[in-house]
Structures are given as structure tokens and as C-alpha cells.
C-alpha positions as CSV (number, residue, x, y, z in Angstrom):
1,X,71.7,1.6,6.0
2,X,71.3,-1.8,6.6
3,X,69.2,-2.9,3.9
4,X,71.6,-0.8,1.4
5,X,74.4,-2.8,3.0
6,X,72.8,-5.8,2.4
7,X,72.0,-5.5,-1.3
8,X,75.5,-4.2,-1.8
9,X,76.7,-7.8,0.0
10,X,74.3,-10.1,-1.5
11,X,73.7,-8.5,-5.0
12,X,75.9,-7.5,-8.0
13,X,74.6,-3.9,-7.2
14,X,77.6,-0.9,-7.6
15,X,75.0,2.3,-8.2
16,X,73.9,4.6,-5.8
17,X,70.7,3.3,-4.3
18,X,67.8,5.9,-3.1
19,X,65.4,5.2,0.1
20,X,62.1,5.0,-1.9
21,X,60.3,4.3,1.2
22,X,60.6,2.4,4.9
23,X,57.2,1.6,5.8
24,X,55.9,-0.2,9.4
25,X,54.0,-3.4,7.4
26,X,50.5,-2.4,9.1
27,X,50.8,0.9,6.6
28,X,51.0,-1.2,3.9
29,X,47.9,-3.4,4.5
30,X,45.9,0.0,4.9
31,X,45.7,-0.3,9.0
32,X,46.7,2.9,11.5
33,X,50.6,2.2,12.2
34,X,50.6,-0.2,15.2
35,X,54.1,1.6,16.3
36,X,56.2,4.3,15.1
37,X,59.6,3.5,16.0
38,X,61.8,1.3,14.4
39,X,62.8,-0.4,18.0
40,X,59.1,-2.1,18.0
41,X,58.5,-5.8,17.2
42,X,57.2,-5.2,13.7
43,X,60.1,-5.7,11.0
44,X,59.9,-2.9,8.5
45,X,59.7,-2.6,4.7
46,X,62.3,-1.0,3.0
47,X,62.6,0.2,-0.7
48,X,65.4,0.9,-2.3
49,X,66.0,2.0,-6.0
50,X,69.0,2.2,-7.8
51,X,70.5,5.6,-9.7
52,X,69.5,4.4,-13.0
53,X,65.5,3.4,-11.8
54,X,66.0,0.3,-13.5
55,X,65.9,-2.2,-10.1
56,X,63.9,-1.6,-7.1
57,X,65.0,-4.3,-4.1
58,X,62.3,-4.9,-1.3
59,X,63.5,-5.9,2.0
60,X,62.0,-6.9,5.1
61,X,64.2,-5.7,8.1
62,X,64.1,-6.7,11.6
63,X,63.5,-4.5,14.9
64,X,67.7,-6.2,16.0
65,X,68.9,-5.6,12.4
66,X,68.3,-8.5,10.5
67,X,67.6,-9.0,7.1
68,X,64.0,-11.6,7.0
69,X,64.1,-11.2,3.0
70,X,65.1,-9.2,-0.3
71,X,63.5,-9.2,-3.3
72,X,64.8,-7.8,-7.0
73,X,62.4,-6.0,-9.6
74,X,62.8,-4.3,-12.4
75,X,61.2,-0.4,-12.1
76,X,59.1,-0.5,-15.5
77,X,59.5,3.0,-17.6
78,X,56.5,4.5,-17.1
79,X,57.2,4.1,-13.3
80,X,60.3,5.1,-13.6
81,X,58.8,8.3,-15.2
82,X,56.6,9.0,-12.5
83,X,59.0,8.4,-9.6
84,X,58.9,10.2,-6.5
85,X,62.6,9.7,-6.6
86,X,64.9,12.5,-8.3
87,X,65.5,12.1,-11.7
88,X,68.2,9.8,-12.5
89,X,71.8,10.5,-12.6
């Protein structure tokens, strides 16, 4: 909820944006998770897509909440096609 909150606040975003995933970093790099829960000391990776998979916004948020950094792409169409998302609206 947070990182939707932000990219509503910070963005020109109206759509409905999807969870694509919220990942522990040490996942991402191919390691065992180093914790679980998201009250540990790692700030987690969040990926949200809009309802029209055209933008995907990456943000790294903090074990107390804070926003460390977002990031804008644009979902390419044969991504969008293969999305574990629903399909669009």
C-alpha cells in the first residue's frame, strides 16, 4: 500500500495498479531469503503495474515505511502478453 500510495503522490498515475511482486532483495540476487518478514532490516522490492500493462514502477521500500527509490518502465508487448498479471481491463 505504500508503494501504490507513493506512485499515486509522486507520478501522474490514475489506473488501477496490480502487485506484480514484493520480493526480500537477497531473492532477487538468487541467494536463500535472509528474512521473511517485512519488519526485518532488508528494504523490499516492490512491483507494481498499471491496468493497461503499459508502465511497471519499481520501488525500494523500507522496513519503517519509507520510500529509498521508484523507478518508471514501460511493460514491452510481448511482456505484456505473457504477464502473470490478469489480463488488462
Amino acid at each position: 500500500m505504500l508503494a501504490m500510495e507513493h506512485v499515486f503522490e509522486t507520478t501522474d498515475e490514475t489506473d488501477v495498479l496490480q502487485i506484480e511482486f514484493a520480493h526480500e532483495p537477497s531473492s532477487l540476487a538468487g541467494r536463500p531469503l535472509s528474512e521473511t518478514s517485512y519488519t526485518g532490516i532488508e528494504p523490499w522490492i516492490v512491483s507494481l503495474v498499471n491496468g493497461s500493462r503499459k508502465t511497471r514502477y519499481v520501488l525500494a521500500v523500507s522496513p519503517e515505511g519509507d520510500i529509498e527509490g521508484c523507478i518508471a518502465t514501460p511493460v514491452g508487448a510481448f511482456e505484456a502478453m505473457y504477464s502473470p498479471l490478469s489480463p488488462k481491463e
